[in-house]
C-alpha positions as a Markdown table, in Angstrom:
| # | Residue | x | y | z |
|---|---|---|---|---|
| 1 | Unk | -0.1 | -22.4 | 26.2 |
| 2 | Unk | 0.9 | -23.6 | 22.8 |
| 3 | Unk | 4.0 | -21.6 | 20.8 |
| 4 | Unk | 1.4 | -20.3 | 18.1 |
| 5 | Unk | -1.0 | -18.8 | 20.7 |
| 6 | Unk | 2.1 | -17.4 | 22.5 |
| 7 | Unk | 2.9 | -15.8 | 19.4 |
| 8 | Unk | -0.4 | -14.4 | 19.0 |
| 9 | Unk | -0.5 | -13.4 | 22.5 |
| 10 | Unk | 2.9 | -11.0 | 21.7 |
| 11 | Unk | 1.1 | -9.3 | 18.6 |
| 12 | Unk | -2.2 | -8.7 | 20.7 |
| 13 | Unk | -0.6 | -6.7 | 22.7 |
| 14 | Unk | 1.7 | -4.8 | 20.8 |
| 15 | Unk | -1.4 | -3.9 | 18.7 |
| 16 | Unk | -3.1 | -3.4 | 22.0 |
| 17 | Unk | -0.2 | -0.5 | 22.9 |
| 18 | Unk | -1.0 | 1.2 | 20.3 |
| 19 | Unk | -4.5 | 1.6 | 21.1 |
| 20 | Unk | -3.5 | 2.9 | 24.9 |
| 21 | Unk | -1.2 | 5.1 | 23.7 |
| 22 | Unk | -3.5 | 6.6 | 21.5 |
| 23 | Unk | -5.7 | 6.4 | 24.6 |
| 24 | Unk | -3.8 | 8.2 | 27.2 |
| 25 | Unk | -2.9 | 11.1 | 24.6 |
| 26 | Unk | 1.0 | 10.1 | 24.1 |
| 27 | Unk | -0.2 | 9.7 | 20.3 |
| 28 | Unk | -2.5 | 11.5 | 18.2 |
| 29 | Unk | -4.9 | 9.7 | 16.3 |
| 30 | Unk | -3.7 | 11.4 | 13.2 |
| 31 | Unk | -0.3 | 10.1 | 14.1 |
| 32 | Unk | -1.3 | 6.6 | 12.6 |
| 33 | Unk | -0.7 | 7.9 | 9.1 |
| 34 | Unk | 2.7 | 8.4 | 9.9 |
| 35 | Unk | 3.3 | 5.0 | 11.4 |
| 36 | Unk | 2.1 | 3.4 | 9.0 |
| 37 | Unk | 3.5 | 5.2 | 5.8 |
| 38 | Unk | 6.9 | 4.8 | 7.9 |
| 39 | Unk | 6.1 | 0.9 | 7.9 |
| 40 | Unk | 4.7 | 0.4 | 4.2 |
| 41 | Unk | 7.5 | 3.0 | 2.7 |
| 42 | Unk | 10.5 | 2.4 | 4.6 |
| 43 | Unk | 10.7 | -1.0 | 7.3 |
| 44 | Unk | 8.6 | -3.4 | 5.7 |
| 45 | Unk | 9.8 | -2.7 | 1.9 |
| 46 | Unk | 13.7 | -3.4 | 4.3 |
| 47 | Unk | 12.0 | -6.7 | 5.8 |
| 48 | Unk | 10.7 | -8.0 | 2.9 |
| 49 | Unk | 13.8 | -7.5 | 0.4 |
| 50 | Unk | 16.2 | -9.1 | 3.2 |
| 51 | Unk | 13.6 | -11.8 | 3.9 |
| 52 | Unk | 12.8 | -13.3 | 0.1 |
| 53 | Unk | 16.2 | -12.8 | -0.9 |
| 54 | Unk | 17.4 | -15.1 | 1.8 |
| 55 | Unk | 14.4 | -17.4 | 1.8 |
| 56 | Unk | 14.5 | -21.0 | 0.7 |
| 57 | Unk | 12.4 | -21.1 | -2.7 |
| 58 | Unk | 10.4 | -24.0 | -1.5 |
| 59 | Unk | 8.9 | -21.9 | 1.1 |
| 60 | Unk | 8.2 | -19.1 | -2.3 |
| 61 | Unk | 6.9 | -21.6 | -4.5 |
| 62 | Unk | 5.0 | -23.4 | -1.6 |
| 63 | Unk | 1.4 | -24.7 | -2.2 |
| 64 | Unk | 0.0 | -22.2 | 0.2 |
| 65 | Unk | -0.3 | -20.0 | -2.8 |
| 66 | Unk | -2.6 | -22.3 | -4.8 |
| 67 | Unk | -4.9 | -22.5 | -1.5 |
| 68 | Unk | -5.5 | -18.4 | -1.3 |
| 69 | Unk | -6.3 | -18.4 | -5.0 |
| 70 | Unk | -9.0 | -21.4 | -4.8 |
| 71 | Unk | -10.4 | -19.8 | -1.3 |
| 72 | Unk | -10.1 | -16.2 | -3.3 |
| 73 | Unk | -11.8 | -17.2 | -6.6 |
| 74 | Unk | -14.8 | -19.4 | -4.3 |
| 75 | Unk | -15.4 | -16.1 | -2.4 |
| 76 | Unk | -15.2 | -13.6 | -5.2 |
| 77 | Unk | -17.4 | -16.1 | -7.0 |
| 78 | Unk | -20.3 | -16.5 | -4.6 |
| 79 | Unk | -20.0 | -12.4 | -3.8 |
| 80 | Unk | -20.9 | -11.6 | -7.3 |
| 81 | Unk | -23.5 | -14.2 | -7.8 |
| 82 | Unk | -25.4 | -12.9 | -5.0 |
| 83 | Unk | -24.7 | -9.1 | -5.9 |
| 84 | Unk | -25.4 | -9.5 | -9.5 |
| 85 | Unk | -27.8 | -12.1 | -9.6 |
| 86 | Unk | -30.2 | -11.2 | -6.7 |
| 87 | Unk | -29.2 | -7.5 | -5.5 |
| 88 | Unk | -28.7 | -6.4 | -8.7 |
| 89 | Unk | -25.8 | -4.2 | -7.4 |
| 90 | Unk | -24.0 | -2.3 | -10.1 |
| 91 | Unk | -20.3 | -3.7 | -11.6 |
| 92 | Unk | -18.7 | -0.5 | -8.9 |
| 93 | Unk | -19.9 | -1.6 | -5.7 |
| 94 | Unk | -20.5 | -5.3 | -6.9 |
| 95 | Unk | -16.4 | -4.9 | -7.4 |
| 96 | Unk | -15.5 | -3.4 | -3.9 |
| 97 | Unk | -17.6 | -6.0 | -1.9 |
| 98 | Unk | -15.7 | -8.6 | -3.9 |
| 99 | Unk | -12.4 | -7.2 | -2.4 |
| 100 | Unk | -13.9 | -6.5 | 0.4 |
| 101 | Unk | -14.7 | -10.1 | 1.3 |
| 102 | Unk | -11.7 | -11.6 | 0.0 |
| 103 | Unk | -8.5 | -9.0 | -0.2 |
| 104 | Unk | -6.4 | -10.1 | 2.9 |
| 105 | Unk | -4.7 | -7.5 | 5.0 |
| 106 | Unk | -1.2 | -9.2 | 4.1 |
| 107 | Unk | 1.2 | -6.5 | 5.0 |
| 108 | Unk | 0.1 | -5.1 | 9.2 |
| 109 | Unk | -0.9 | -8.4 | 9.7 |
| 110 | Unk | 0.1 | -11.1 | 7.6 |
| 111 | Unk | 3.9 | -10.1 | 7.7 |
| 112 | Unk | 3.7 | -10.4 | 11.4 |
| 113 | Unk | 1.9 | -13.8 | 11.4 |
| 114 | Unk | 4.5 | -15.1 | 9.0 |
| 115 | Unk | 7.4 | -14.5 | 10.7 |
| 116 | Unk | 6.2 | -14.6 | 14.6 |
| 117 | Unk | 3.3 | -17.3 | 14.3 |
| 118 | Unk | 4.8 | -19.5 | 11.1 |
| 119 | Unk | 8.7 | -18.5 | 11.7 |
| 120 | Unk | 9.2 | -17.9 | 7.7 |
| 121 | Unk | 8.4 | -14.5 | 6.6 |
| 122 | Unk | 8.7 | -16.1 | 3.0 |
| 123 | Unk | 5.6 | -17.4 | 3.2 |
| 124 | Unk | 3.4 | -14.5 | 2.7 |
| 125 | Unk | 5.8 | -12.9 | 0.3 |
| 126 | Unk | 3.9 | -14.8 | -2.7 |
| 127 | Unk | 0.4 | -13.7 | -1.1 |
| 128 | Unk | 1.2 | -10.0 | -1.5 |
| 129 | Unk | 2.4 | -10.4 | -5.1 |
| 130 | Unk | -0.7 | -12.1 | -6.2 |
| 131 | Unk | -2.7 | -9.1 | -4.3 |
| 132 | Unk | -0.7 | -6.5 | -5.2 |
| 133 | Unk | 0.1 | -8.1 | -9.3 |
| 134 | Unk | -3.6 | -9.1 | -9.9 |
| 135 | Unk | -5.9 | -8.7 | -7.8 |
| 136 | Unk | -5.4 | -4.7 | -8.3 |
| 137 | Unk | -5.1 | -3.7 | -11.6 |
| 138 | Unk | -7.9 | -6.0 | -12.5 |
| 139 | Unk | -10.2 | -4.2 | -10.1 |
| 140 | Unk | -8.7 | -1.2 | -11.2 |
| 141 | Unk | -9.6 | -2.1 | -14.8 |
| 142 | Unk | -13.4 | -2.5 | -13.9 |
| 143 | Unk | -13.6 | 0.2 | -11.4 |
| 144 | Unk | -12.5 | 2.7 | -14.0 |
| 145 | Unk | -15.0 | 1.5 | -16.0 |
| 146 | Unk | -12.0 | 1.2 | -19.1 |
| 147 | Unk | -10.7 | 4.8 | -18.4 |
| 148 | Unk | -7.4 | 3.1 | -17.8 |
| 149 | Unk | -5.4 | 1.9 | -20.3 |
| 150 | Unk | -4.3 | -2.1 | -19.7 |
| 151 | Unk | -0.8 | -1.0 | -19.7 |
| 152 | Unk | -1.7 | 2.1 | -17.0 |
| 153 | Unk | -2.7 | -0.8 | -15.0 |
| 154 | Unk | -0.5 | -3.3 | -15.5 |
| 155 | Unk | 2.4 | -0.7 | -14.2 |
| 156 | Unk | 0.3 | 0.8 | -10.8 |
| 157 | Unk | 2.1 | -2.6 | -8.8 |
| 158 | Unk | 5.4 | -0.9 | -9.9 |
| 159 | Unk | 4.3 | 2.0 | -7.6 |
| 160 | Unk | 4.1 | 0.1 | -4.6 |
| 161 | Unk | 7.4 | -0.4 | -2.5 |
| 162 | Unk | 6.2 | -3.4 | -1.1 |
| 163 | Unk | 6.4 | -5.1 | -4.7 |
| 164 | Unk | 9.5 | -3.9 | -5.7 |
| 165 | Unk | 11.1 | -5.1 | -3.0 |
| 166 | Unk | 9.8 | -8.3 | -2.7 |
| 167 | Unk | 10.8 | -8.6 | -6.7 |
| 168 | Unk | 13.9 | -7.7 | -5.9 |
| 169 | Unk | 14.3 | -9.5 | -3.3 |
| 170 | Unk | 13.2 | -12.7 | -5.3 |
| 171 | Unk | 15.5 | -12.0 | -8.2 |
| 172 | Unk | 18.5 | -12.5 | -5.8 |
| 173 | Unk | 16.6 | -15.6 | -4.3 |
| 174 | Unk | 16.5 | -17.4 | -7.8 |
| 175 | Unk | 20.2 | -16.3 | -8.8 |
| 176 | Unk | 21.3 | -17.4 | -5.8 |
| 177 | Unk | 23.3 | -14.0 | -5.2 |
| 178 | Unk | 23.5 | -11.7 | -2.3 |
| 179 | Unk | 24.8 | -8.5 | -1.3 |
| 180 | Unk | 27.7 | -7.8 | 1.3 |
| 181 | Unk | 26.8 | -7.9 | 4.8 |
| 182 | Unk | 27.7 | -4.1 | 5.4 |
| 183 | Unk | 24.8 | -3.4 | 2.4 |
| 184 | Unk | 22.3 | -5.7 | 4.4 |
| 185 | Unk | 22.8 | -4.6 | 7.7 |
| 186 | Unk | 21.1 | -1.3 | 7.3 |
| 187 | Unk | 18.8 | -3.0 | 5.7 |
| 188 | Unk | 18.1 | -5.6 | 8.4 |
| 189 | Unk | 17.8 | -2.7 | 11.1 |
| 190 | Unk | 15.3 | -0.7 | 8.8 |
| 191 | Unk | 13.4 | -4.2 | 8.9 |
| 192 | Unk | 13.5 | -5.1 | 12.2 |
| 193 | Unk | 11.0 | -1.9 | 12.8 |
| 194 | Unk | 8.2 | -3.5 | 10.1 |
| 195 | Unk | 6.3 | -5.2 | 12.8 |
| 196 | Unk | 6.1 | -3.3 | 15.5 |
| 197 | Unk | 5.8 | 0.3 | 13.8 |
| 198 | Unk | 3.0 | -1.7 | 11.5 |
| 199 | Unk | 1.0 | -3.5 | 14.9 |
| 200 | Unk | 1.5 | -0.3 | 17.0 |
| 201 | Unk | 0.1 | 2.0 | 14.1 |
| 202 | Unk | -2.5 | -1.0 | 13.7 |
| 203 | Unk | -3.9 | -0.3 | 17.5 |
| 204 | Unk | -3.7 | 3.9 | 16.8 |
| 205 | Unk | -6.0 | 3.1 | 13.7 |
| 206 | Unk | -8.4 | 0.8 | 16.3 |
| 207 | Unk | -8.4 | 4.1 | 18.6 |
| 208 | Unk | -8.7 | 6.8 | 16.0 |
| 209 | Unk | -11.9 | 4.6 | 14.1 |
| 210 | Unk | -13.6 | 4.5 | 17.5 |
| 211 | Unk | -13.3 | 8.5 | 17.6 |
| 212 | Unk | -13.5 | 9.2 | 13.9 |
| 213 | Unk | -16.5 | 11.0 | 13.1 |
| 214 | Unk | -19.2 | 9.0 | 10.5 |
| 215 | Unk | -19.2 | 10.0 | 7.2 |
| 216 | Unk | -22.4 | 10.6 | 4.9 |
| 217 | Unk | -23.5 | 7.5 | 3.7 |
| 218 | Unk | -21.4 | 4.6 | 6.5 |
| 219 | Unk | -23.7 | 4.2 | 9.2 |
| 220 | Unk | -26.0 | 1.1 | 9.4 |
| 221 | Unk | -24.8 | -2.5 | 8.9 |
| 222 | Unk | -26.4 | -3.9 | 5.6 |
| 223 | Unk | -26.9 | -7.1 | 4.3 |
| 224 | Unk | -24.2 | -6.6 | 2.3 |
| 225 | Unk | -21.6 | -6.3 | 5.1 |
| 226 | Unk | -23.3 | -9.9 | 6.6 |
| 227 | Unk | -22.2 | -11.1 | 3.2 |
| 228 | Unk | -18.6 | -10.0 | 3.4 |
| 229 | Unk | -18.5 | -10.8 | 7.1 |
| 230 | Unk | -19.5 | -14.4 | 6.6 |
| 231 | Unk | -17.6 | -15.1 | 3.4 |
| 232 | Unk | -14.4 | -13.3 | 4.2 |
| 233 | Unk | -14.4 | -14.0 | 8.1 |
| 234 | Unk | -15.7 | -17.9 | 7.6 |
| 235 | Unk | -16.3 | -19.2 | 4.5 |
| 236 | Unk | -12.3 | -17.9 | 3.2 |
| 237 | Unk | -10.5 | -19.8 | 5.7 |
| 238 | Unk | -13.0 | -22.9 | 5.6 |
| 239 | Unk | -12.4 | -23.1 | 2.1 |
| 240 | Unk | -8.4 | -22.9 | 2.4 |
| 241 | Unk | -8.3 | -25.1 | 5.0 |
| 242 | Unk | -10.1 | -27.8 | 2.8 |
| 243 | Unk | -8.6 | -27.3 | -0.3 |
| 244 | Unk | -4.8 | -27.4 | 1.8 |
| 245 | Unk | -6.7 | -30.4 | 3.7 |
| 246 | Unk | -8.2 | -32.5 | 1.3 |
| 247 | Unk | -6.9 | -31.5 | -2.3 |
| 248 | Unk | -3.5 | -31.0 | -1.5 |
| 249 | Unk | -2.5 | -33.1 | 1.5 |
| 250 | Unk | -0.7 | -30.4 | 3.3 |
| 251 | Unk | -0.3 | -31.0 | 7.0 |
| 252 | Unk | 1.2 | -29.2 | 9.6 |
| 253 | Unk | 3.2 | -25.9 | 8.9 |
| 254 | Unk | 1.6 | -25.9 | 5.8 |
| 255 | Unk | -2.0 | -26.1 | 6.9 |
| 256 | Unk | -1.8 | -23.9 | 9.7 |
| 257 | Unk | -0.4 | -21.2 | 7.2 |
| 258 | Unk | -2.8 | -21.7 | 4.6 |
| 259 | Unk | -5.4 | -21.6 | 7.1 |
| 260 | Unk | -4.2 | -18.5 | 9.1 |
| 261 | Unk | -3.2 | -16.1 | 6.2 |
| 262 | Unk | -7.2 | -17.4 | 4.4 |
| 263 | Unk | -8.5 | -15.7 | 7.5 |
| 264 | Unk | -6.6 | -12.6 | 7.6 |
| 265 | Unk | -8.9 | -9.8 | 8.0 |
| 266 | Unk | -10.0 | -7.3 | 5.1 |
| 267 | Unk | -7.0 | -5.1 | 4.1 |
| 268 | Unk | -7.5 | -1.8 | 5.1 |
| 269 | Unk | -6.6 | -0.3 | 1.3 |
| 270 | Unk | -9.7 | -1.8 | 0.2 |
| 271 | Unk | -11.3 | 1.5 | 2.0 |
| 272 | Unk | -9.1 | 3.5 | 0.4 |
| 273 | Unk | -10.4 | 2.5 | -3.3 |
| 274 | Unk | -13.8 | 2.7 | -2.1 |
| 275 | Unk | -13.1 | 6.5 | -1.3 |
| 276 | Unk | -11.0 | 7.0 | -4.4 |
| 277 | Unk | -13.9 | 6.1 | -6.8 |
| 278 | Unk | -16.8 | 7.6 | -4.5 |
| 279 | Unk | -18.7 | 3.8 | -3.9 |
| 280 | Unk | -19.0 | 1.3 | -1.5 |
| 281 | Unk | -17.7 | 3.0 | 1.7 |
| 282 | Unk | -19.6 | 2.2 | 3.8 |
| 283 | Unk | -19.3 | -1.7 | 2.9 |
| 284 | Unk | -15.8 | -1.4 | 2.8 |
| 285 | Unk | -15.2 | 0.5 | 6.2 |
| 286 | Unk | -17.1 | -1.8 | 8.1 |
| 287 | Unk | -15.9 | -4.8 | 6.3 |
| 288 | Unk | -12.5 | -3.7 | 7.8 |
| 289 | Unk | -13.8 | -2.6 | 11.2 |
| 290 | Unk | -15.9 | -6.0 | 12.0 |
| 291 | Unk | -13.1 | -8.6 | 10.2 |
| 292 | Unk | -10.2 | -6.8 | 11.9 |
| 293 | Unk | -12.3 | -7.9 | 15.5 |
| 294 | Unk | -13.2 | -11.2 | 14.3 |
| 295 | Unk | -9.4 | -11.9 | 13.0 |
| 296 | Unk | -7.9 | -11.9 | 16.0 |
| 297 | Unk | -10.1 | -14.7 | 18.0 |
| 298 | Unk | -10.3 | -16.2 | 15.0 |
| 299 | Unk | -6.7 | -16.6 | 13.7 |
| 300 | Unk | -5.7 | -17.3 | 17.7 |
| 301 | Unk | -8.5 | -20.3 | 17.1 |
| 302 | Unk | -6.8 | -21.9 | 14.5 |
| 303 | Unk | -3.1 | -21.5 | 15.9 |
| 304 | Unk | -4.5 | -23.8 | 18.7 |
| 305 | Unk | -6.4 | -25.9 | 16.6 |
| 306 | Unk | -3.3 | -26.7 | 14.4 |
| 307 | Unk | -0.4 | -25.6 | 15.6 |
């Protein structure tokens, strides 16, 4: 068994405790929101400001990036051409099936895959920024239909701890400063929770979805979710992979990585909008469901295939 699948192997079945615990009763399902606003609030803001900080700015500035945002814009693209074009699906739900097939769950998953599967956290640190810095208030933008100002929007990533850690954590990177170790060891311990709190709250959100009563308007699988399935589970990787392959020349660490964080399931926020502005949830809930199940043989594919 190759190192990557090994690696893979490990986060399975952390993931795969969660879900038995939530199982056998020693955790409710409810429980999960505490997990995980214990991961995105407190360890994994900790992880990623001691990991960028202390990262090599090669691995920042990597061409990875330029392979999401080709796979991202191909996907988006197609999405709306087929939504617009032939559904004729409104600029709403047109907007959440575009994130929907093509906003990567980053943080549960891609922070774990960074550092256990690629052995650089780093390297998903400029993933989240692009999400998190564009890919959000522009959606934002259109979902409000202009009821938020630019500059409302433009200042939302400033909300999320995530970002302002990783900032931070980049501003030290470039200066080339850092703080005392008795300031970072806290912070180190804080981060050394991220993954398992995230994956463990990860496999209590697989339980709890399983028991969750349906809500008005999500059952039935629609030709819309094939869409988002194909394009995000498929055609996003396929296209990283080329443009990493092909385009770019990138081999190796850099191809598995480009490949593996393209096919990253649908980031389970993308529900959360759908809720917040009353459209598209039950594209985007199983969009999440289906991509999460398809991630993981997926992703453990392509470890073997190039790692």
């Amino acid at each position: 068994m190759s190192g990557v699948v090994a690696a893979f192997v490990a986060l399975v079945s952390v993931a795969v405790l969660g879900y038995l615990v939530g199982w056998g009763g020693l955790l409710r399902a409810s429980d999960e929101l505490v997990l995980s606003r214990l991961a995105f609030f407190v360890a994994t803001p900790a992880l990623m400001f001691a990991t960028v900080s202390r990262a090599d700015l090669g691995s920042l500035f990597s061409p990875v990036l330029l392979t999401q945002i080709v796979a991202v814009a191909c996907v988006q693209l197609a999405y709306v051409l087929v939504a617009r074009m032939i559904w004729r699906r409104d600029r709403r739900e047109t907007t959440v099936g575009v994130l929907a097939a093509s906003y990567v769950n980053a943080g549960n998953l891609g922070i774990p895959i960074a550092i256990y599967v690629l052995g650089d956290g780093a390297l998903v640190a400029p993933i989240l920024l692009f999400q998190i810095l564009v890919l959000t208030p522009v959606s934002f933008l259109v979902l409000d239909k202009g009821a938020r100002s630019v500059r409302a929007a433009l200042l939302l990533p400033l909300r999320n701890p995530l970002t302002v850690a990783s900032l931070l954590g980049l501003a030290f990177a470039l200066t080339g400063t850092s703080l005392p170790v008795t300031f970072m060891r806290p912070i180190e311990l804080l981060g050394g929770a991220a993954v398992p709190v995230a994956l463990l709250a990860y496999g209590l959100s697989l339980y709890g979805s399983q028991r969750a009563p349906a809500t008005p308007g999500e059952g039935g699988v629609g030709k819309e979710v094939f869409l988002v399935i194909a394009l995000k589970s498929f055609v996003q990787p396929g296209i990283a992979y080329l443009t990493a392959r092909l385009a770019l020349g990138l081999e190796g660490g850099d191809l598995l990585a480009a490949t593996l964080f393209a096919a990253l399931p649908t980031a389970q926020n993308i529900y959360v909008y759908a809720v917040t502005y009353d459209t598209g949830r039950r594209l985007a809930r199983s969009a999440v469901l289906l991509t999460t199940g398809l991630s993981i043989p997926i992703m453990t594919a392509i470890g073997a295939a190039l790692g």
